[in-house]
Backbone as CSV, one residue per row, in Angstrom:
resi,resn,N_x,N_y,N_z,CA_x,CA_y,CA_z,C_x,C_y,C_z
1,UNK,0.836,-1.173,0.000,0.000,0.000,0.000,0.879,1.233,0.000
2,UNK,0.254,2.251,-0.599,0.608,3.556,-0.552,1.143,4.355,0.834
3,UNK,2.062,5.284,1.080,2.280,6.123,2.212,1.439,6.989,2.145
4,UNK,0.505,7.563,3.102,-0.040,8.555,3.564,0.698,9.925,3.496
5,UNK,0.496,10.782,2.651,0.854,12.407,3.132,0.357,12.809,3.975
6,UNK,0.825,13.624,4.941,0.709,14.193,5.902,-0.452,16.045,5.144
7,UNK,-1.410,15.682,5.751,-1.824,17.468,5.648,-1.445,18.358,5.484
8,UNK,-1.087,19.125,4.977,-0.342,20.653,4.863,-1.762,21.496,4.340
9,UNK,-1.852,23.062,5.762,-3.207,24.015,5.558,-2.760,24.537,3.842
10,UNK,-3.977,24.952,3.636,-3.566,26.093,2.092,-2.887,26.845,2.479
11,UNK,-2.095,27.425,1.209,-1.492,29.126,1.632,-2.086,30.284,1.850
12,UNK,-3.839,30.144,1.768,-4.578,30.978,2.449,-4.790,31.188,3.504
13,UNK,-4.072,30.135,4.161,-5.666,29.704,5.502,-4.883,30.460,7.041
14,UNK,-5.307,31.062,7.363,-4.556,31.765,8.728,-5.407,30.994,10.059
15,UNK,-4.565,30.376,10.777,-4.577,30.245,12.442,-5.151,30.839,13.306
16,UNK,-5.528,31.200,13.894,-5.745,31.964,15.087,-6.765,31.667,15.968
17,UNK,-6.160,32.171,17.131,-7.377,31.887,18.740,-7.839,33.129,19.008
18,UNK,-9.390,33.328,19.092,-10.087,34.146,19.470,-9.921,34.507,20.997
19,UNK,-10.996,35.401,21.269,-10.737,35.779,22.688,-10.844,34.684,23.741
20,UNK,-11.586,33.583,23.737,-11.980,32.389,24.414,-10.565,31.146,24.522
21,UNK,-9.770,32.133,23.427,-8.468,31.033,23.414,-9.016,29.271,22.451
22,UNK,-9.852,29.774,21.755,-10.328,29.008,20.982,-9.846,28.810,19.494
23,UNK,-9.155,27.929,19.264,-8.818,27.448,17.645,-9.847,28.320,16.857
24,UNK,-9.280,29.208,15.487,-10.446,29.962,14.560,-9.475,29.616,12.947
25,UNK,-9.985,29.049,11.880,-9.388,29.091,10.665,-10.191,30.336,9.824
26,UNK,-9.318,31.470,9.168,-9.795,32.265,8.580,-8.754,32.460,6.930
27,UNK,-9.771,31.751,6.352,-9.158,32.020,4.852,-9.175,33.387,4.436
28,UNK,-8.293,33.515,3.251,-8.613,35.159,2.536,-9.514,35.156,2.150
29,UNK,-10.143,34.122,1.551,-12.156,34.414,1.051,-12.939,35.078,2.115
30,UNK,-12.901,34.394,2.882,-13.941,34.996,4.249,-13.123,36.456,4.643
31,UNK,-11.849,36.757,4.607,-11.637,37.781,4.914,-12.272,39.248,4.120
32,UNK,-12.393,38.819,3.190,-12.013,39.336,1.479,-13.951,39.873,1.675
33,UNK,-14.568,38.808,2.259,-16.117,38.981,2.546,-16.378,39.826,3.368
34,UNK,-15.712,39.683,4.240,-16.305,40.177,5.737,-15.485,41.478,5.938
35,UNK,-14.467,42.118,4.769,-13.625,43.279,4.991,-14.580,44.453,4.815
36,UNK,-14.343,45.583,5.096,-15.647,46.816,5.721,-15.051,47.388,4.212
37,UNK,-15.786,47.667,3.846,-15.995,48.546,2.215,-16.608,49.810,2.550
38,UNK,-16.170,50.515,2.242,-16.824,52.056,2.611,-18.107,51.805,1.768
39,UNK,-19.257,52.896,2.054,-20.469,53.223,1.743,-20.483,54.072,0.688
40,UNK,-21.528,53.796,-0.456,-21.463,54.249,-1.346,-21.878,55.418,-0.712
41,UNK,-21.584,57.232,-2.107,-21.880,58.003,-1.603,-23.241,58.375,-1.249
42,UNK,-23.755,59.102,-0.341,-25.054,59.204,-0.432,-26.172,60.380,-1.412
43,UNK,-25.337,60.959,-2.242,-25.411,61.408,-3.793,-25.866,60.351,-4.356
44,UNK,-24.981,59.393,-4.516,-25.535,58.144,-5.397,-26.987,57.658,-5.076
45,UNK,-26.882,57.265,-3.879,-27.742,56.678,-3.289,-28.999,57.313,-3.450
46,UNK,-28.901,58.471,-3.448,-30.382,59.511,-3.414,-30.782,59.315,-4.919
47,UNK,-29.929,59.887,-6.020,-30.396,59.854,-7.134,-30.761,58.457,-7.666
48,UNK,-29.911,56.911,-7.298,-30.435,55.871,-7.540,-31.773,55.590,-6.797
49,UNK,-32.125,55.827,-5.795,-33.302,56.232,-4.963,-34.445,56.638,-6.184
50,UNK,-34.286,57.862,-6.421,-35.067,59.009,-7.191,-35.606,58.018,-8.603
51,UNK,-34.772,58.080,-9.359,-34.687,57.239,-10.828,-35.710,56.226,-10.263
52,UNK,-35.496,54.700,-9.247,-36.254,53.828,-8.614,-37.984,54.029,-8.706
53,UNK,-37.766,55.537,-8.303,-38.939,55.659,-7.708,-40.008,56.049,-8.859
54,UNK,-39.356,56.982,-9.816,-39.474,57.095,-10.738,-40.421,56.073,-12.177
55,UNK,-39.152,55.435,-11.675,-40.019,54.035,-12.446,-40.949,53.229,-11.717
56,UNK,-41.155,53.021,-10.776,-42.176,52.442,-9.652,-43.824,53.113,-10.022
57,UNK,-43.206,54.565,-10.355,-44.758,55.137,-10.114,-45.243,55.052,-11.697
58,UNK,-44.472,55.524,-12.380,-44.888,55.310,-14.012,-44.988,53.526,-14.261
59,UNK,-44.418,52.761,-13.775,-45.116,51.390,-13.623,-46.385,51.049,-13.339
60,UNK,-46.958,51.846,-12.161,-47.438,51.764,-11.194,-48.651,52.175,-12.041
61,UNK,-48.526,53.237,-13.012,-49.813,54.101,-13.590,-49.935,52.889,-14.840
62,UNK,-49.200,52.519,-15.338,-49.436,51.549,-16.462,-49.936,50.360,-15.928
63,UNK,-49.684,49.882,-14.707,-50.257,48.532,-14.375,-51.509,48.812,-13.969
64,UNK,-51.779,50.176,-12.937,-53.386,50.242,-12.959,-54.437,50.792,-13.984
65,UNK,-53.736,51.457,-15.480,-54.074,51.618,-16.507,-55.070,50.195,-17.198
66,UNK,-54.190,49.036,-17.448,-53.909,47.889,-18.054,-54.951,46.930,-17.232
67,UNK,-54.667,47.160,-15.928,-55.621,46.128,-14.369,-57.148,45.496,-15.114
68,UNK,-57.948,46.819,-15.668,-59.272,46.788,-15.960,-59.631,45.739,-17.123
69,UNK,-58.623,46.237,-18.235,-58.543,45.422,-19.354,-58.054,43.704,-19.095
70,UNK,-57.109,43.667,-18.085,-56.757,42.097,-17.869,-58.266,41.731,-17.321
71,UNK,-58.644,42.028,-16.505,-59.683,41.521,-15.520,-60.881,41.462,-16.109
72,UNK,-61.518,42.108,-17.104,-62.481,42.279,-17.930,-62.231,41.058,-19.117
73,UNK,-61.019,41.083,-19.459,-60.642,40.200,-20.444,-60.874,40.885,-22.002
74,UNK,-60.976,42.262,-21.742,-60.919,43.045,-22.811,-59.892,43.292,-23.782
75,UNK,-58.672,42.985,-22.975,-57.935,43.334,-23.944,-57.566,42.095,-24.861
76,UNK,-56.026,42.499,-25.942,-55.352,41.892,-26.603,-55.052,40.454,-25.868
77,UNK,-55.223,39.041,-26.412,-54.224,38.083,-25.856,-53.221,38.114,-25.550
78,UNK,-52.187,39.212,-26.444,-50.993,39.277,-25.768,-50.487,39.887,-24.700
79,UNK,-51.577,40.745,-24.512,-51.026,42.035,-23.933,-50.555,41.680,-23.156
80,UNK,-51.553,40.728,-22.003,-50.986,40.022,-20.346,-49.508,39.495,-19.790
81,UNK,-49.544,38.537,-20.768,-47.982,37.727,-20.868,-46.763,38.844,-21.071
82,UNK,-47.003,39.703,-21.830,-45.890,40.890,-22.630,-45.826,41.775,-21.469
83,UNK,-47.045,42.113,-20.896,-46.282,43.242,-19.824,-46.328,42.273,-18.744
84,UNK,-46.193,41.062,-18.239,-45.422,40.202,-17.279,-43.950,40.260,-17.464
85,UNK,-43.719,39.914,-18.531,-42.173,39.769,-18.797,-41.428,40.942,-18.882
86,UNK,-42.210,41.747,-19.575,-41.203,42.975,-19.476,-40.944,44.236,-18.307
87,UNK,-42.239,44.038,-17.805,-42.142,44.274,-16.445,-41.213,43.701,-15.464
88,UNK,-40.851,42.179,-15.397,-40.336,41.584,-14.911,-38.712,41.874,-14.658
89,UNK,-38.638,42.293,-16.696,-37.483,42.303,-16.733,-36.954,43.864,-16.272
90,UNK,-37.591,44.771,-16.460,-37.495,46.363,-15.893,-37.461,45.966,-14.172
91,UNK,-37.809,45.220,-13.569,-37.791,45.166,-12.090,-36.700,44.706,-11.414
92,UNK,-36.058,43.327,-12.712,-34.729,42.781,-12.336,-33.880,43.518,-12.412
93,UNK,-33.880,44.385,-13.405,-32.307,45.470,-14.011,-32.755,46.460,-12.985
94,UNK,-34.202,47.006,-12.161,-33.856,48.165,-11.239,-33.198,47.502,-9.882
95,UNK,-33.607,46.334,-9.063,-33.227,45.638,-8.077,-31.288,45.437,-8.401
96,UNK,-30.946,45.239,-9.700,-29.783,45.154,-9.820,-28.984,46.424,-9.878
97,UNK,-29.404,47.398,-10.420,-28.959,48.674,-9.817,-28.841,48.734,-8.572
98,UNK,-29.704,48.715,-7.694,-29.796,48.862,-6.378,-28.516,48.492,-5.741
99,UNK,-28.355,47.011,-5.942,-27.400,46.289,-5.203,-26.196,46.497,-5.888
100,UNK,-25.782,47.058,-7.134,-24.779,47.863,-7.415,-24.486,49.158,-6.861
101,UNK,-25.002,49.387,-5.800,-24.889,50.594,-5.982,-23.273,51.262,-5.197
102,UNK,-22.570,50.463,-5.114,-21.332,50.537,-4.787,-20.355,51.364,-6.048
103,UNK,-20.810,50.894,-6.942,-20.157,50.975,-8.510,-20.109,52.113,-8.823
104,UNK,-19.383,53.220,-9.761,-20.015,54.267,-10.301,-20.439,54.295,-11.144
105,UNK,-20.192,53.540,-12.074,-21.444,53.934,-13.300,-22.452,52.926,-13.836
106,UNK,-22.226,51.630,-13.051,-22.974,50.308,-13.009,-24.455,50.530,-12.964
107,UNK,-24.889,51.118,-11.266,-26.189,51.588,-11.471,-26.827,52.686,-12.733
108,UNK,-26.078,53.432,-12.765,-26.952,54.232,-13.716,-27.119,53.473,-15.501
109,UNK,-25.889,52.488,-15.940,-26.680,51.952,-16.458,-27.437,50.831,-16.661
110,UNK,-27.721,49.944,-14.975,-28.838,49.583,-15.312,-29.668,50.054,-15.257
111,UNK,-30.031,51.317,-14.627,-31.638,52.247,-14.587,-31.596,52.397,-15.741
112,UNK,-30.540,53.201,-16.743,-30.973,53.006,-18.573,-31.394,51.680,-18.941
113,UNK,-31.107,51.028,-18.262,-31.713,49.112,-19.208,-32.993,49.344,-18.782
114,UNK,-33.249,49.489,-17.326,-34.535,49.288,-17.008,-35.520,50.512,-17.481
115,UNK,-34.896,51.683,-18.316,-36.256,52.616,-18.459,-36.604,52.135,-19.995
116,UNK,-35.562,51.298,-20.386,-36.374,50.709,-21.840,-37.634,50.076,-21.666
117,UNK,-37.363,48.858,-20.852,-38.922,47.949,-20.256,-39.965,48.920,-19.933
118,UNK,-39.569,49.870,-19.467,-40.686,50.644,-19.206,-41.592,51.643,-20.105
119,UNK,-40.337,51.936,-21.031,-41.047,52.256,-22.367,-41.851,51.409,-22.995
120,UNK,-41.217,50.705,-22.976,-42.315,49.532,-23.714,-43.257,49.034,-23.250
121,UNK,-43.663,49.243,-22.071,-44.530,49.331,-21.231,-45.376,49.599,-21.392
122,UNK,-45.327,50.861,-21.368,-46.181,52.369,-21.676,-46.374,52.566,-22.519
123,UNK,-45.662,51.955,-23.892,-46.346,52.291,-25.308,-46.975,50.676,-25.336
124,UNK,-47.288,49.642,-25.125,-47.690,48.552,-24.965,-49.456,48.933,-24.282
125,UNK,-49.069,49.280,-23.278,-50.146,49.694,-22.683,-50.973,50.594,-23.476
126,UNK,-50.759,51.875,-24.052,-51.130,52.754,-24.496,-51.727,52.212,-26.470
127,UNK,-50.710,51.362,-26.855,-51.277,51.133,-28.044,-52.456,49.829,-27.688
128,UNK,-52.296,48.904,-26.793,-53.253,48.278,-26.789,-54.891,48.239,-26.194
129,UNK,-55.021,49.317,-25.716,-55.958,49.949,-24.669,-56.649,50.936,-24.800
């Protein structure tokens, strides 16, 4: 049979005893996670805020525009499915702004991705209704 190698830690992996005098393994990943990142500015934050909100409410007027026609069953067959998805997809690209918002120019252009969906939205809505 084969000899056994002996263990050797990664070249990441750091040692250490906490205050309890307790064994702690801390890789550079977890460090790399758990390191304090300054806060985006709060400029950013306001105007990514603003834009958000922006689209929330002009959403907001097209979905209760559209509400009557789904529920009535008045409108187009397509209409329903089309502003699901594209709605969907204007909600993913604003939520992903959001959580960019560390970045500088990341958020702003996903709020440009997401005010396309919303155009289309609104002319969706408006031509079918």
């Amino acid at each position: 049979m084969g000899e056994v190698a002996e263990a050797q830690p990664a070249a990441d992996v750091e040692f250490t005893a906490d205050e309890t005098n307790q064994p702690s393994v801390t890789s550079a990943r977890s460090r790399m996670i758990s390191s304090h990142r300054p806060a985006p500015p709060e400029d950013r934050l306001i105007g990514i805020w603003a834009w958000g909100v922006a689209l929330g409410v002009v959403g907001l007027v097209a979905a209760l525009r559209g509400l009557p026609a789904i529920t009535a069953g008045t409108g187009p067959s397509w209409y329903e499915p089309t502003l699901a998805g594209v709605g969907l997809g204007g909600v993913g690209l604003t939520l992903a702004a959001f959580l960019s918002a560390r970045y500088a120019r990341l958020p702003w252009i996903m709020l440009g991705l997401a005010t396309v969906p919303m155009v289309v939205t609104v002319a969706l809505t408006v031509s079918a209704l």
